[in-house]
N, C-alpha and C positions, 0 to 999 in steps of 0.2 A: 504494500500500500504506500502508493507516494504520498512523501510532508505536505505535500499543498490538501492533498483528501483527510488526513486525519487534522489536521487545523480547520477545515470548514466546521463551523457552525451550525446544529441544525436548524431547519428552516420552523420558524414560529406561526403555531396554528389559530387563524383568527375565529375563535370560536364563535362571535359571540354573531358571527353568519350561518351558523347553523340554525337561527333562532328566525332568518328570515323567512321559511316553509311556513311554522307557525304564526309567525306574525300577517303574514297574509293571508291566513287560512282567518287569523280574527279580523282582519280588513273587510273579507266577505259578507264576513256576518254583522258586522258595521253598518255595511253598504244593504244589506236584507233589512236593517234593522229602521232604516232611512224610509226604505219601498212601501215593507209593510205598513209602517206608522201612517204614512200616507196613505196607503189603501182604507184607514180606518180601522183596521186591529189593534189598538195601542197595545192591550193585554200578550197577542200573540207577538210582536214587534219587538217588546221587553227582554221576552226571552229568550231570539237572537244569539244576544252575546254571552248570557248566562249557560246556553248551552255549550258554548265553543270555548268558553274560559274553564268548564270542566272538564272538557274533552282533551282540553290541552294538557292539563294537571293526569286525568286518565293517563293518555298516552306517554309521557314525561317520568310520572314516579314510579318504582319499582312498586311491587305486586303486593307488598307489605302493605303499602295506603288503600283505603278504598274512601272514592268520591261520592259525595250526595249533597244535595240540595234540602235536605230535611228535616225535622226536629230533635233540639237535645233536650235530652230527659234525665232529670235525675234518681235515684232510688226509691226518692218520696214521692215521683211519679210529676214533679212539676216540668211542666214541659214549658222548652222557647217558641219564640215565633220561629217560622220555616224562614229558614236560612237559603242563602241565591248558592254559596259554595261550602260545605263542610269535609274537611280532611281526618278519618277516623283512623286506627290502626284495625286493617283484615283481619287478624287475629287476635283479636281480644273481644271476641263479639260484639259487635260495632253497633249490629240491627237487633234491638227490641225487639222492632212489629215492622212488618211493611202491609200497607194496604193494599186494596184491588187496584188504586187508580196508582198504583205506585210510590205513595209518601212513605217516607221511612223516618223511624222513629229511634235516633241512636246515645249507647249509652254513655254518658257524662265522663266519665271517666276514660272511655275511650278515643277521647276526643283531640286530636292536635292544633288543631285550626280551623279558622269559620272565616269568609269572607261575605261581601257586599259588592254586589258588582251591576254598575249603572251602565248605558248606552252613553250617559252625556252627564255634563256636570248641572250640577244644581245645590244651591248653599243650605236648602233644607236638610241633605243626603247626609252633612255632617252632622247636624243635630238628632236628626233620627238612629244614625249609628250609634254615638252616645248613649241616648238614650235605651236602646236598645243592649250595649254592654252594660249597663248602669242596673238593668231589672236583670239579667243573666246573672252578675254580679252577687246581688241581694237574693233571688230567689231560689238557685240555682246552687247546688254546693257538691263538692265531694273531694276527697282528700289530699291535702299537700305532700307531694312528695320531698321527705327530709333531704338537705343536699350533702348527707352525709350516706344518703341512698348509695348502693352501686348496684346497679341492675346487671345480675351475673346467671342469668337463666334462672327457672325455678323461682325462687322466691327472694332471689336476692342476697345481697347480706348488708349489713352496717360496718360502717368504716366508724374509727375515732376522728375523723376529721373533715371537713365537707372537699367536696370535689369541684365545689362552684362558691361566688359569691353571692351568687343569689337568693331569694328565700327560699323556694323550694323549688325543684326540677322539672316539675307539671305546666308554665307557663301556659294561660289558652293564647295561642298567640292568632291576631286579628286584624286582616286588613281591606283594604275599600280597592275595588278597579273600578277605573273610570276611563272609557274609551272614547272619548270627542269632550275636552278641558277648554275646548276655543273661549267658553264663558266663564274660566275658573279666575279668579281674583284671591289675594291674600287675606283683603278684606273679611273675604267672607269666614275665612276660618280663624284670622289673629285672635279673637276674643276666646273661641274656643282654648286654641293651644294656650295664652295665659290665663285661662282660668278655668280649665278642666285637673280635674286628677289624671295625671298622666295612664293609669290603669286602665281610663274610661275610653282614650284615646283610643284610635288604629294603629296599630307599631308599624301600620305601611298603609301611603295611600300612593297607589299605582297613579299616575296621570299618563296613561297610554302614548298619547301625542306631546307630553313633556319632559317626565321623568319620574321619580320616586321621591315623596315628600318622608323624609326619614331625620332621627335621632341622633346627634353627633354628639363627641367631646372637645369641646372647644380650645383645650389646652394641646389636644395631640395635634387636635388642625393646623392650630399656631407652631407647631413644629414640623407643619409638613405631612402629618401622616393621617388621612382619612380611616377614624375611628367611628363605625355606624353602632347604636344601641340597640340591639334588636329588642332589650328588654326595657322600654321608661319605665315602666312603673315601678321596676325596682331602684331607680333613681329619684321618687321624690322627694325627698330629702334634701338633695343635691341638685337642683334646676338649676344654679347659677354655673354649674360648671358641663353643662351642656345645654342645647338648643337644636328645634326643629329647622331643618333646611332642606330647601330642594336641590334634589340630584339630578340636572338637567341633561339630557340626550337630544341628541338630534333625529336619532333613529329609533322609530318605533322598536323593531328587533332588540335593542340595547335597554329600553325600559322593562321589554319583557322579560330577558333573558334575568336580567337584576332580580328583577323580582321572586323568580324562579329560583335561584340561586341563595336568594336569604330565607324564602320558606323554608328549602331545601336542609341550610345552617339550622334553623330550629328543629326538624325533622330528624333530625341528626343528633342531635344534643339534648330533646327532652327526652324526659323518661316517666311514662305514664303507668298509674296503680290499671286493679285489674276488676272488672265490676263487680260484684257478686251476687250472682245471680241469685241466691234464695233470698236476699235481701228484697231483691226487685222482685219476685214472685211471691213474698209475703205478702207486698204492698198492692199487686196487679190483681188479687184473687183474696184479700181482706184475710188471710190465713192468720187465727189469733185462740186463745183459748176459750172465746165464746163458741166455738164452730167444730167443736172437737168430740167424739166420745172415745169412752176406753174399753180396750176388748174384754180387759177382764170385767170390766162390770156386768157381760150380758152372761 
């Protein structure tokens, strides 16, 4: 092998064109979602891109995730509103119930991610998010996992020491797509981001046609090094040393691919309890000591 071959450099792969298939595959349903509204559908128009932002996530994550648009439910049976995208773990019984018409109804716990995903911007969409992690929040519960967890098959084991900074390893982590931003303004969400509980927020608002509205640390920026927060709400405490800013692109494919890419980091790094199902069949079927008799008594 001649010195001039083993000195070349390999050649560097621009991944983030791999993401143009998909990006134009949601352009399509963009551009459906334009037609149908017009025809008069609003209802059928909507969900367009709801379907091709799952299909995307489908095709994308290994076999482990399974995708639904459904409701989460907790043990005590309180359920959310139906959610546009939900990321569950396959294997940890994900689905409750599914109906005839197809809702599904999955378990709390096995829950990784939930998203919001609009055709176009609109300043209500932030409030209503809110609001909506705000009652999930309050009515909706199930256990933290300790970050002193190590999830080692089985059941695990406990370390003396946590493995994260965090509070615990379960994050529901939650974000907003929005595919046509032509009307989005700062405006409209500043009041929100200083004066919500970082919790309450989206840890990602996709802006399709602009970029990723995400969580920094302001000290690492000032040294040059883009530190994103995938978790605020483990920083409210500390708001003054980070702040929400937009990650601008120019290319559709590069908002998506982003996006992809830090669910994917969560996906990867949380670690979710496991339902228990008698707990949910106590509560689905009122199973309690008034409903009981004993063999020996007959």
């Amino acid at each position: 092998m001649s010195d001039s071959k083993k000195d070349k450099d390999f050649k560097k792969l621009s991944i983030d064109t791999f993401f143009n298939f998909e990006a134009d595959g949601i352009d399509i349903a963009q551009n459906q979602v334009k037609l149908i509204h017009n025809s008069g559908d609003i209802y059928a128009s909507g969900s367009q891109l709801e379907v091709a932002i799952r299909n995307f996530f489908k095709k994308k994550l290994p076999e482990k995730y399974y995708i639904s648009n459904g409701h989460i439910i907790d043990n005590s049976l309180s359920t959310s509103p139906q959610l546009d995208l939900i990321i569950a773990d396959n294997f940890r019984t994900p689905i409750l119930y599914k109906t005839f018409d197809e809702t599904e109804y999955l378990t709390y716990e096995s829950i990784y991610s939930y998203a919001e995903i609009k055709s176009s911007w609109n300043k209500k969409y932030i409030e209503d998010f809110v609001t909506t992690k705000e009652r999930l929040d309050k009515f909706l519960t199930r256990e933290n996992i300790s970050p002193q967890f190590l999830d080692a098959g089985g059941k695990g084991i406990m370390l003396n020491i946590p493995t994260t900074t965090n509070n615990y390893k379960n994050p529901l982590f939650t974000f907003m797509f929005i595919g046509d931003s032509s009307t989005f303004s700062f405006e409209h969400i500043k009041d929100y981001y200083n004066n919500t509980n970082w919790k309450y927020l989206p840890n990602i608002i996709c802006l399709y046609d602009k970029g990723l509205i995400v969580n920094i640390n302001k000290a690492e920026l000032e040294n040059k090094i883009f530190k994103v927060n995938l978790y605020p709400e483990f920083l409210t405490n500390n708001r003054d040393a980070n702040e929400w800013i937009l990650l601008k692109f120019d290319k559709k494919r590069s908002s998506l691919g982003t996006l992809y890419y830090m669910v994917l980091e969560h996906l990867n790094t949380c670690v979710l309890g496991s339902p228990n199902m008698l707990n949910y069949l106590q509560n689905i079927f009122e199973i309690n000591p008034n409903n009981i008799d004993y063999i020996n008594e007959f």
